[in-house]
C-alpha atoms as one frame of an Amber mdcrd trajectory, in Angstrom:
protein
  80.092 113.593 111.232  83.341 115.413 112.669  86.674 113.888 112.631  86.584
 113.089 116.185  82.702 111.184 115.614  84.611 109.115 113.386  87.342 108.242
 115.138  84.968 107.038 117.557  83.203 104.816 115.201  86.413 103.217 113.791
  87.846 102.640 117.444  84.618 101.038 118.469  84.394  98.926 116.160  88.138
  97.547 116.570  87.963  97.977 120.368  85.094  95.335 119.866  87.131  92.999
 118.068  90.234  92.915 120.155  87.947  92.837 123.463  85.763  89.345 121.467
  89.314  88.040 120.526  90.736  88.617 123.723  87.721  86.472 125.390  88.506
  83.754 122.904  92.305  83.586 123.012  93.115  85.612 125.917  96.346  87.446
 126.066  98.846  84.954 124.126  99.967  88.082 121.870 101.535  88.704 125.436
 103.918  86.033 124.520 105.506  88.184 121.276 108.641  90.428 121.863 107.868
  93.908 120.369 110.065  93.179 117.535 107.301  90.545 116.576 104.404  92.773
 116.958 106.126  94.820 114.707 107.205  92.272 112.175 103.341  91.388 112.299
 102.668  94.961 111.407 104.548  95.105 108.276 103.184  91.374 107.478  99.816
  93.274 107.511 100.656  96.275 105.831 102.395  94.773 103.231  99.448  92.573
 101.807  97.460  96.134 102.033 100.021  97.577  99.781 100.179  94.647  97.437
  96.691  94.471  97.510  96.340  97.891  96.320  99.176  97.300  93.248  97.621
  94.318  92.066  93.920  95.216  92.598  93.027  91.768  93.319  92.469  89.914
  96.167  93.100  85.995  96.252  92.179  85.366 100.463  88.852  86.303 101.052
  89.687  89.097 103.726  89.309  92.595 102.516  91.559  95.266 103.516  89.726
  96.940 105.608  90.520  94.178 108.053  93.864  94.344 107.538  93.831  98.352
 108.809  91.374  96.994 111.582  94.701  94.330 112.492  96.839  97.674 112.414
  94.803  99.363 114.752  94.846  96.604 117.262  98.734  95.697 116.729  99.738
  98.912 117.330  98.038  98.840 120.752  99.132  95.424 121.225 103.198  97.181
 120.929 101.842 100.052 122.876 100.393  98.108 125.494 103.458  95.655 125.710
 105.914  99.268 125.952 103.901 100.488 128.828 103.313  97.272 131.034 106.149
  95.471 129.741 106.676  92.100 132.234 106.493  88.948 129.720 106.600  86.592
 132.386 102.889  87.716 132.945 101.240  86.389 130.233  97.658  86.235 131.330
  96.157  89.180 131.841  92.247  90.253 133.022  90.117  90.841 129.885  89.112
  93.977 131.950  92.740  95.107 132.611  93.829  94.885 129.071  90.797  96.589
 128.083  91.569  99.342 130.544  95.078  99.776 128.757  93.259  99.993 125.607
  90.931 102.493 125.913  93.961 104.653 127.764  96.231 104.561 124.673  93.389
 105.489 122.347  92.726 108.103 124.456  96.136 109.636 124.363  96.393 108.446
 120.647  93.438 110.154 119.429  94.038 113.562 121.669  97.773 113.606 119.555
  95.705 113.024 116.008  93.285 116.182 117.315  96.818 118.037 118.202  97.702
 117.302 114.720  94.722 117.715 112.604  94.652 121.172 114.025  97.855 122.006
 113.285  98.094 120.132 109.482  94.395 121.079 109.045  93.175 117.543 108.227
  95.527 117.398 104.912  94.680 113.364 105.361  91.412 113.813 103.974  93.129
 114.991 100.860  95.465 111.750 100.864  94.856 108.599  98.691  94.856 105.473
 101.232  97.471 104.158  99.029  99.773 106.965 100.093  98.296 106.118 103.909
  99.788 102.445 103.266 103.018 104.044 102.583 103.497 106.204 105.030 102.310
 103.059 107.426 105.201 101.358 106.000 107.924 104.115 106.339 106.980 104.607
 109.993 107.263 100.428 110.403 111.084 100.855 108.514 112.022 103.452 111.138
 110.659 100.996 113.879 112.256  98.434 112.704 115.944 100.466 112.409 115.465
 101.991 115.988 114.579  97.844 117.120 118.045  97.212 115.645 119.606 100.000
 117.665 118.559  98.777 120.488 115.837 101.661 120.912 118.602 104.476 120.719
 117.647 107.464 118.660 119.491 110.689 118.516 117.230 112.896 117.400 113.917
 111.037 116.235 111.033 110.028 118.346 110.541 107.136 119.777 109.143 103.987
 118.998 105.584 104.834 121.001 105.462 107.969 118.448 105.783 105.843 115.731
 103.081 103.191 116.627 100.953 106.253 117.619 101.002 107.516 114.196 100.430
 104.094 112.406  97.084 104.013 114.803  95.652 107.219 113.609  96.811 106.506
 110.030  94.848 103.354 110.002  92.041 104.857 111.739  92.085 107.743 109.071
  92.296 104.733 106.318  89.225 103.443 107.630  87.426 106.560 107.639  88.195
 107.050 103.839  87.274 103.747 102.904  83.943 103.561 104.804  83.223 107.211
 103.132  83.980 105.601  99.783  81.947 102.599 100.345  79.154 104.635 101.852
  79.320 107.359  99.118  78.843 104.100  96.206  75.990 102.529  97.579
């Protein structure tokens, strides 16, 4: 399968997740500032990574889940940046599907801008080094949050939950090769 096939796979498989969860809880994550979708991203990413020290797990929820939760998160943040509005809370399962599927779109035409320029050096990466780079991204989030979204010359926060999407997504590729390769 190409890069892009897999993409697909990964996305499909989240997208189907977020869409069931949004049926059962509706939009309540519509409630959270973007600060706390991204405190919830570093929650997630840091069991990965200290899941991946110890090499045990003690909650039955592998960490492939966890990368799934990044996914959606970061489209949560990108979807709460774009329509903004808190007051409107509920929104139409179909409406915040259509805001899905547009910021995977534009997400995964960036990671095909990308792999053709870096060549697909993530397939070369250890997911371990894909946690941390996860992380560093959510630390320069979390220091542009604090200055009130100001940069001077780094991108913005949208670039940075862009790239934690396709890192996750590329995360999920490796470990479904692995998994697929053992069996």
């Amino acid at each position: 399968m190409t890069t892009g096939e897999q993409y697909d796979q990964i996305i499909n498989n989240c997208r189907s997740l977020f869409q069931k969860k949004t049926i059962d809880y509706g939009t309540a994550w519509r409630i959270l500032r973007l600060s706390s979708l991204t405190d919830q991203l570093y929650i997630k990413a840091m069991r990965i990574r200290s899941v991946q020290e110890k090499g045990v797990l003690k909650i039955d929820e592998a960490i492939d889940g966890e990368f799934i939760a990044l996914v959606n998160y970061s489209i949560m943040s990108l979807i709460q940046m774009e329509i903004g509005n808190y007051d409107e809370l509920d929104l139409a399962t179909e409406i915040v599907m259509g805001h899905y599927d547009k910021i995977v779109a534009d997400t995964k035409t960036l990671m095909e801008n990308k792999n053709h320029d870096y060549g697909e050096a993530w397939r070369d990466m250890r997911v371990s080094s894909i946690t941390d780079l996860i992380l560093m991204k959510l630390l320069r989030i979390k220091q542009i949050e604090d200055n009130e979204g100001k940069t001077i010359v780094s991108e913005g926060l949208d670039a940075n939950y862009q790239d934690i999407l396709n890192y996750s997504v590329f995360a999920l590729i490796k470990l479904s090769e692995k998994n697929t390769s053992c069996q």
